[in-house]
C-alpha positions as CSV (number, residue, x, y, z in Angstrom):
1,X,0.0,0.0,0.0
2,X,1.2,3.1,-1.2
3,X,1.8,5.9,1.5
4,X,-0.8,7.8,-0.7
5,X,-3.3,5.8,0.4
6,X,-2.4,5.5,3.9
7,X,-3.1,9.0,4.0
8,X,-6.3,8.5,2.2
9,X,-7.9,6.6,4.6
10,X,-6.5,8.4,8.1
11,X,-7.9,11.8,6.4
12,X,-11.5,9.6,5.3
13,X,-11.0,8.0,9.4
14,X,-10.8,11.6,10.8
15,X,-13.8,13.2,8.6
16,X,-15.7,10.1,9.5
17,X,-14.7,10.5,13.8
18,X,-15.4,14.5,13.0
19,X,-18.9,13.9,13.0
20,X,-19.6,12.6,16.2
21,X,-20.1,15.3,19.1
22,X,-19.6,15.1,22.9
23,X,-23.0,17.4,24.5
24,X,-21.8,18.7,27.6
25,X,-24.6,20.2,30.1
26,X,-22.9,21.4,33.3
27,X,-23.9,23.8,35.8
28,X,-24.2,23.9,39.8
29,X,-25.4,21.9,42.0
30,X,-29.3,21.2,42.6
31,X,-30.2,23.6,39.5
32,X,-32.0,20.0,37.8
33,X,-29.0,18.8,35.5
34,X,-30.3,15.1,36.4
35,X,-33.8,15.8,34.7
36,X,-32.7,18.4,32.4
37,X,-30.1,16.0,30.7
38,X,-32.2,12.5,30.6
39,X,-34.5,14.8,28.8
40,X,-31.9,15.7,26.3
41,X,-30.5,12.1,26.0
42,X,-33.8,10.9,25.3
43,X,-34.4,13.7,22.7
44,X,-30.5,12.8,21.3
45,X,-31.6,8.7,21.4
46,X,-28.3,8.2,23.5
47,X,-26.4,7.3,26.6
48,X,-25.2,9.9,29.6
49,X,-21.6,10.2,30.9
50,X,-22.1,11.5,34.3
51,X,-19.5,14.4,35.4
52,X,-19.5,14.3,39.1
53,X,-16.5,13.2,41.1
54,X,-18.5,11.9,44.1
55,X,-21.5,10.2,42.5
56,X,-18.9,7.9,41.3
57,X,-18.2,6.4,44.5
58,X,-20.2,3.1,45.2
59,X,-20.7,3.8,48.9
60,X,-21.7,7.4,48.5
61,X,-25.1,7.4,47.4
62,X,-27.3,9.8,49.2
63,X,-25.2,12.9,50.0
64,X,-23.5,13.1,46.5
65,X,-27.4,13.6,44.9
66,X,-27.5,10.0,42.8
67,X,-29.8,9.8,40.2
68,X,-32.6,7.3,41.4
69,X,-33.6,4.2,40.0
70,X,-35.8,5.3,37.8
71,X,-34.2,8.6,36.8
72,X,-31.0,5.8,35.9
73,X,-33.4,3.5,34.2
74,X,-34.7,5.9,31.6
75,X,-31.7,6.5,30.1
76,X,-28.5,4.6,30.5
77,X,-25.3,6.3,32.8
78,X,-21.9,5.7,32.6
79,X,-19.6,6.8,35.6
80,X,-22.3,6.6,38.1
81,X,-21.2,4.3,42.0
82,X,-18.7,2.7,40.2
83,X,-15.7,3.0,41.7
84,X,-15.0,2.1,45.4
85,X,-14.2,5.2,47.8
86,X,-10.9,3.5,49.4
87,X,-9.7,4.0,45.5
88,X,-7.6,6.5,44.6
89,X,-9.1,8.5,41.5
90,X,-8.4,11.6,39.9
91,X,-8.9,13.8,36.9
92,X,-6.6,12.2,34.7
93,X,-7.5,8.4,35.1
94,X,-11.0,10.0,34.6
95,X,-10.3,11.6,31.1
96,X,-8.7,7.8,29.9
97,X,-11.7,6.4,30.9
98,X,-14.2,8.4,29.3
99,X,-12.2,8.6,26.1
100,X,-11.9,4.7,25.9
101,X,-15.4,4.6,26.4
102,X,-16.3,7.1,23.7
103,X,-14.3,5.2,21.4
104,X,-17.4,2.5,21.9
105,X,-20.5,5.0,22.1
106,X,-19.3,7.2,19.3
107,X,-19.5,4.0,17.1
108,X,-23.5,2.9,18.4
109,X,-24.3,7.5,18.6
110,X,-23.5,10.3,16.6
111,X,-24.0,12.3,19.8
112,X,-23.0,11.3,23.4
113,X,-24.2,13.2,26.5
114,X,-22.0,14.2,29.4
115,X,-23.9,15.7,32.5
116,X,-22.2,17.2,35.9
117,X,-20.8,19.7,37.6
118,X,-17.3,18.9,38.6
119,X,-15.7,21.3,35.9
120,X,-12.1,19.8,36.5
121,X,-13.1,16.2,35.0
122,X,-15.3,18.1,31.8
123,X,-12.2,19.9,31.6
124,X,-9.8,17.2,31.4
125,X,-12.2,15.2,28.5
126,X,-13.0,18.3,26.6
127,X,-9.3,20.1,26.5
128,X,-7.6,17.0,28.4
129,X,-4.8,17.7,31.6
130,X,-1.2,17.2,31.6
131,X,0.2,14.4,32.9
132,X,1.6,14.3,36.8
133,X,3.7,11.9,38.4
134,X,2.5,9.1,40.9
135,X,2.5,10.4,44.1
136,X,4.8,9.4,46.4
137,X,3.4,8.0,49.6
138,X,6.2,8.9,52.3
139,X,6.0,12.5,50.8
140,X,2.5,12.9,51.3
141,X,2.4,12.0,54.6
142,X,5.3,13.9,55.6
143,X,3.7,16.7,54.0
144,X,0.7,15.8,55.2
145,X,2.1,15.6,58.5
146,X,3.8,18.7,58.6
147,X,0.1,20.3,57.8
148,X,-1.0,19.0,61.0
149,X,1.6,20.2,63.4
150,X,2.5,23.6,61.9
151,X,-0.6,24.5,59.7
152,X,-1.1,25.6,56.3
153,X,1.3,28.5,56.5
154,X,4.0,26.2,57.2
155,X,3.1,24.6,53.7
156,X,2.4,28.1,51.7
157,X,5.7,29.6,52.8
158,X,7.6,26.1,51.3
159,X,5.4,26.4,48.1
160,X,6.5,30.4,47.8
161,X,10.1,29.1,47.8
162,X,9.5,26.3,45.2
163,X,7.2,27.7,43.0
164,X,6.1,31.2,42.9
165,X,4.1,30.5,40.1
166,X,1.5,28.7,41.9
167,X,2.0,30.4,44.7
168,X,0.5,33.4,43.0
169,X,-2.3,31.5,41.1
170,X,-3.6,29.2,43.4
171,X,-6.2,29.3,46.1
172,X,-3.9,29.1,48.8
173,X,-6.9,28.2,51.6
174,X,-7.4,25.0,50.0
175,X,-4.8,22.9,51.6
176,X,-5.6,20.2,49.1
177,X,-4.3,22.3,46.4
178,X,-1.1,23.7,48.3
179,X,-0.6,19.9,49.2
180,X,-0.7,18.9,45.8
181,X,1.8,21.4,44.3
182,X,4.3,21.4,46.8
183,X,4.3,17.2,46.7
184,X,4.7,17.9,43.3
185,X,7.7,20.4,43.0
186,X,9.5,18.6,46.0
187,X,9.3,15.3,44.1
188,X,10.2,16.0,40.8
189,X,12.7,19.4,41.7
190,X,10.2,20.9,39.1
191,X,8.0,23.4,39.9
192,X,4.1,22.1,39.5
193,X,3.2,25.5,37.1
194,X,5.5,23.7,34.6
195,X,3.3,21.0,34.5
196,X,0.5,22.7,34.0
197,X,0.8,23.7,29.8
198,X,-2.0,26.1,28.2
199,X,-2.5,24.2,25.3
200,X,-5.5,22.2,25.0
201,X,-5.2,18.8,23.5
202,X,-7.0,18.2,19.9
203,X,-9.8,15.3,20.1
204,X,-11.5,13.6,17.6
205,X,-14.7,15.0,17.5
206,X,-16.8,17.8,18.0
207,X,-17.9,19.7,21.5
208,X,-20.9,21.4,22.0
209,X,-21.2,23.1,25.5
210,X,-24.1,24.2,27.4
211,X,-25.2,25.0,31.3
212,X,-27.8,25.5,33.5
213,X,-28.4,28.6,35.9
214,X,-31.6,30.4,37.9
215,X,-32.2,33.0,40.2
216,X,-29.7,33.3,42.9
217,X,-32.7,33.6,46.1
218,X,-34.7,30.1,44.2
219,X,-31.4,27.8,43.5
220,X,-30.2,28.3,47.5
221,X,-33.9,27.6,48.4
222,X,-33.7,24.2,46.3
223,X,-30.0,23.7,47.6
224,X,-31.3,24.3,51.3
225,X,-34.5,21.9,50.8
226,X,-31.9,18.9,48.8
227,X,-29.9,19.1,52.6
228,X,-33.2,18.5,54.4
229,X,-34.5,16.1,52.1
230,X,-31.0,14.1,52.2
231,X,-31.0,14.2,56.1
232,X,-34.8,12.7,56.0
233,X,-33.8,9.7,53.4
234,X,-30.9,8.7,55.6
235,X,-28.0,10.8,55.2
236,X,-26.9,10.7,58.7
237,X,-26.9,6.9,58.7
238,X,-25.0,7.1,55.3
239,X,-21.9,8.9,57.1
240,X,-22.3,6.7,60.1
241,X,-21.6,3.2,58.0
242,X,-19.0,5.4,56.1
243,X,-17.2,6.7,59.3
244,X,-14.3,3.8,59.3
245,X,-13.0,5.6,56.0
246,X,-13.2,9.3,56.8
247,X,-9.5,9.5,56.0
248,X,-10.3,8.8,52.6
249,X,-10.3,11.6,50.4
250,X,-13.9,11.3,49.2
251,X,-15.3,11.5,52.7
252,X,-14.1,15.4,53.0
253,X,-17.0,16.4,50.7
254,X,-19.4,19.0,52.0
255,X,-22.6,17.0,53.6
256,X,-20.0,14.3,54.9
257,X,-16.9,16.0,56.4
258,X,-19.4,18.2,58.2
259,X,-21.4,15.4,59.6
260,X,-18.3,13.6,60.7
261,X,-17.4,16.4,63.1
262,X,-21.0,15.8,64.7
263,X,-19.9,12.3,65.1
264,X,-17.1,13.5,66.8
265,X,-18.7,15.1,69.3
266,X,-17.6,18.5,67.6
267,X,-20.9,20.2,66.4
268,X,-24.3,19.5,67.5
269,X,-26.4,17.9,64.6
270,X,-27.9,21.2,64.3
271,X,-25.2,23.2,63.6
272,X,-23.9,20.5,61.6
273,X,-26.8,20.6,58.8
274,X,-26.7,24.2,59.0
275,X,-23.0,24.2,57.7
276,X,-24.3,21.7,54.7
277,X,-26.3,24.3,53.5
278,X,-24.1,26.9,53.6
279,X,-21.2,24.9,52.3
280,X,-23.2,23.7,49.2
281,X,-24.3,26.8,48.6
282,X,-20.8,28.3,48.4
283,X,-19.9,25.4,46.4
284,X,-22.6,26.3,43.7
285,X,-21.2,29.6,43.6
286,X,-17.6,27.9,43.2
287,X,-18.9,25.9,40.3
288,X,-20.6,28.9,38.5
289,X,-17.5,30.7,38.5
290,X,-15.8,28.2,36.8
291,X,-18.3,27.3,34.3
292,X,-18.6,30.8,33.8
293,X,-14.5,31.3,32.6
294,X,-15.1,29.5,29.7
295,X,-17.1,31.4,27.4
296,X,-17.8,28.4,25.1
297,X,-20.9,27.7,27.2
298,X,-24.4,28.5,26.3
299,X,-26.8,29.0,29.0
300,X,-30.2,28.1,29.9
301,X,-32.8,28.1,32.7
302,X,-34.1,24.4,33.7
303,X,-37.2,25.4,32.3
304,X,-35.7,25.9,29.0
305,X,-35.1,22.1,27.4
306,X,-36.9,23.1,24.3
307,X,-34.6,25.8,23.2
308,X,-31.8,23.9,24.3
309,X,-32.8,21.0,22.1
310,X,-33.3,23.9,19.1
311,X,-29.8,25.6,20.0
312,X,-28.0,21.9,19.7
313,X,-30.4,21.2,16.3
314,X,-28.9,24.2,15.2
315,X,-25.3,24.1,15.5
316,X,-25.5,20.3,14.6
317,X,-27.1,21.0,11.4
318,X,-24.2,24.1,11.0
319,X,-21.8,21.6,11.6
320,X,-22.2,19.3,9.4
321,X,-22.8,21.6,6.2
């Protein structure tokens, strides 16, 4: 086979991927991405990759807002309680595993679905991250360990000294973060804002983006109502079964970190339900903001699937003129 060929049929294999899109519907929390999105799939005849870096764990069911049964029985999910919360999982092995699986649903769909809020893992399938060494497990702790006994300054000052980069760019409250790029530039002797490239990574096929948003005052009225509906189906309980793992990452998302300190004797139960609230409802906020950077997203209210559904007609059709 001549090498005029071979470029024949990679250009006819790349036309041919080319026309399958990726839907992505994000937005914060408890705005109604579950409904608004198996209303789409349906529409779109396909299959929903869920977005969220907590409904993924099998253990965590009712304070990370799972879909219910019949919610996940009108239209198949992918990504939804299937990995175990003593695992570690991250961004990146997140991105391999939704691109392996598009491989498969982009040849059953021209369009696949992916619904969520957690902005980092959209991120790293839409414009993909860069890749980070393993961690190193007697680092960590010792970091982790320093943290502990001389508090985040301790680490913010070493991450000044390191990298100044992300020093400046980072939200240095968020220990996790701080954590993460010192491990990072002490391990390697690189700092982590080299890591970190601009450049998004080219995929084989299309992206369309849209998000959801209301009314400041209603979506922290739903968000307040989700926390007391999750406390009367169980939540409490959840955390209680959960508590042998509350070292595990996972467990220091807001409903179950805060309900662990109740368990502790820390915080009444009170107090402790009052900071889910406001916690989620700063996290919403969080989530906006991000969505918001990238002006590739087109938004909607939840009570607008119909033009939705005429906005994604629309740019399909453009498309593929």
């Amino acid at each position: 086979m001549t090498w005029t060929w071979i470029y024949r049929i990679l250009t006819y294999r790349t036309i041919i991927s080319m026309t399958k899109t990726l839907v992505v519907l994000g937005g914060p929390t408890a705005v109604g991405k579950t409904p608004f999105g198996i209303g789409l799939a349906t529409h779109l005849r396909t299959e929903i990759i869920s977005a969220d870096s907590r409904q993924i764990f099998r253990e965590m069911r009712i304070g990370t807002g799972v879909p219910s049964r019949e919610e996940l029985e009108a239209v198949r999910h992918h990504f939804i309680q299937t990995v175990s919360l003593k695992e570690s999982y991250n961004a990146s092995r997140y991105e391999n595993e939704v691109l392996h699986l598009l491989e498969d649903l982009f040849g059953r769909y021209d369009q696949v679905l992916m619904v969520g809020g957690s902005g980092l893992y959209i991120s790293a399938v839409c414009e993909g991250i860069d890749d980070l060494p393993s961690p190193d497990p007697e680092l960590r702790a010792e970091l982790l360990h320093r943290y502990e006994n001389e508090g985040l300054d301790s680490l913010t000052g070493a991450l000044k000294q390191v990298d100044p980069v992300s020093h400046e760019r980072i939200d240095l409250k968020n220990h996790l973060r701080v954590l993460k790029a010192l491990e990072v530039s002490l391990q390697t002797g690189k700092p982590y804002s080299e890591f970190l490239s601009s450049r998004a990574k080219e995929r084989p096929f299309r992206i369309l983006r849209i998000a959801l948003d209301m009314e400041r005052e209603k979506l922290y009225s739903r968000i307040n109502a989700r926390v007391d509906r999750m406390m009367e189906d169980g939540l409490l309980e959840e955390v209680k079964r959960l508590q042998p793992y509350k070292h595990c990452n996972a467990m220091k998302s807001v409903g179950y970190r805060e309900l662990l300190e109740h368990l502790d004797g820390k915080i009444p139960l009170e107090e402790a339900v009052d900071r889910i609230r406001r916690n989620t409802r700063k996290f919403a906020r969080k989530q906006l903001t991000w969505f918001r950077k990238n002006d590739r997203y087109r938004w909607f209210s939840p009570d607008q699937p119909g033009e939705a559904i005429r906005w994604i007609e629309e740019k399909l059709h453009l498309q593929d003129r």
